[in-house]
N, C-alpha and C positions, 0 to 999 in steps of 0.2 A: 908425931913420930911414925916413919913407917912401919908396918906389923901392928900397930897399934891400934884399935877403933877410934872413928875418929867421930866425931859429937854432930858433925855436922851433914855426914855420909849417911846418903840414903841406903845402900847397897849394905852398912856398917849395922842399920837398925831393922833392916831385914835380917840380916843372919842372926842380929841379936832377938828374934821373934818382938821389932816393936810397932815393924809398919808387914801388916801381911804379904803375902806371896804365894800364889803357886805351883808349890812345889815338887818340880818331877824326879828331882834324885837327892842325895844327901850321903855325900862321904865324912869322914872324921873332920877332912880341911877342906872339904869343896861342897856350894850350894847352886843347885841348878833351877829354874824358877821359870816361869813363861814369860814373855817380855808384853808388857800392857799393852805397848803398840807393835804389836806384829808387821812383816812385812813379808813374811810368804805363811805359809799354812800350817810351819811348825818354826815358830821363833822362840828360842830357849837362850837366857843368858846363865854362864856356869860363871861362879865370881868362888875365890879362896875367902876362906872363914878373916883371913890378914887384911888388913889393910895395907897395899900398895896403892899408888895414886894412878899407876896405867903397865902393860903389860911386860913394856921393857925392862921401868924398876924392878918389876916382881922377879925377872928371869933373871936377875943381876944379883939382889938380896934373896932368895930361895929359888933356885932353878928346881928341885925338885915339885915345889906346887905347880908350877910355870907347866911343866910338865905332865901332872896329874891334871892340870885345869883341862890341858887336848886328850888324855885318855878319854875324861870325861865328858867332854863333850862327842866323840865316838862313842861311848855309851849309849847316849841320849840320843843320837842317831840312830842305833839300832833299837833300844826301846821303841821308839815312835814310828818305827818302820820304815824308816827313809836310809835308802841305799847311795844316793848324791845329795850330798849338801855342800851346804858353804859354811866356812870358820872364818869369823870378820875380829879383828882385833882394832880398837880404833884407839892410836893411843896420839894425845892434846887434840886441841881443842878443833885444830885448824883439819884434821881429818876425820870430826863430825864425833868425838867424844864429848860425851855430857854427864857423865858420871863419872868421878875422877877417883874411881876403886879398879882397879885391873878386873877386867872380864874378857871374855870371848860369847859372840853370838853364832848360836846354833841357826843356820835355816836353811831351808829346805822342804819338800811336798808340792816341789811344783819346779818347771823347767827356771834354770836360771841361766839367760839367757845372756843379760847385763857384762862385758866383761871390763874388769876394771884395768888392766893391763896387756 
C-alpha cells in the first residue's frame, strides 16, 4: 500500500535504520543519504520517510512531501557547497529507476556538461 513501508524496499529499511547510510540531512519526513555509486563528486539521494513507488505517485498522494523532497535537496546543495547542480527524478523502470521508493538525486561539484534535452 502506498505511504506504507514496504518489506521489500531497500530505501524503506534505510529510513527504517536496518541497512546503513550516509547520512547528510534528516527532516521529520525526508532522508538525504550519499548514493554508493556516485556519478559526479556530490551525489545525494533525498527519499520521504513514505513509501511511494516513483515521484509522480508521491506528488499526486502528498504533494506537500513532493515538495519538501526539492527544498531539500537545495539544502544539500548548499550544505555541500555547490552553487550548480542537477535534480534527476527517474521515475519506471524504462528512464533508469531501480529503486521503486520516490526519490530525487542531488549532483553536482563538477561541470555538467551532458544535456538530456
Amino acid at each position: 500500500m502506498a505511504g506504507e513501508p514496504q518489506p521489500d524496499c531497500v530505501f524503506c529499511k534505510i529510513v527504517a535504520g536496518e541497512i546503513p547510510a550516509t547520512v547528510v540531512r534528516k527532516t521529520e519526513r525526508t532522508l538525504a543519504f550519499r548514493d554508493i555509486a556516485p556519478k559526479a563528486p556530490v551525489h545525494v539521494l533525498v527519499i520521504p520517510h513514505v513509501h511511494h513507488p516513483d515521484a509522480a505517485a508521491l506528488a499526486v498522494a502528498e504533494p506537500e512531501i513532493a515538495a519538501e523532497l526539492l527544498a531539500e535537496a537545495g539544502a544539500v546543495a548548499r550544505d555541500e557547497g555547490i552553487e550548480d547542480y542537477r535534480l534527476i527524478f527517474n521515475t519506471g523502470a524504462g528512464a533508469g529507476q531501480t529503486v521503486f521508493h520516490a526519490h530525487v538525486h542531488v549532483l553536482g561539484g563538477k561541470p555538467m556538461t551532458e544535456r538530456m534535452v
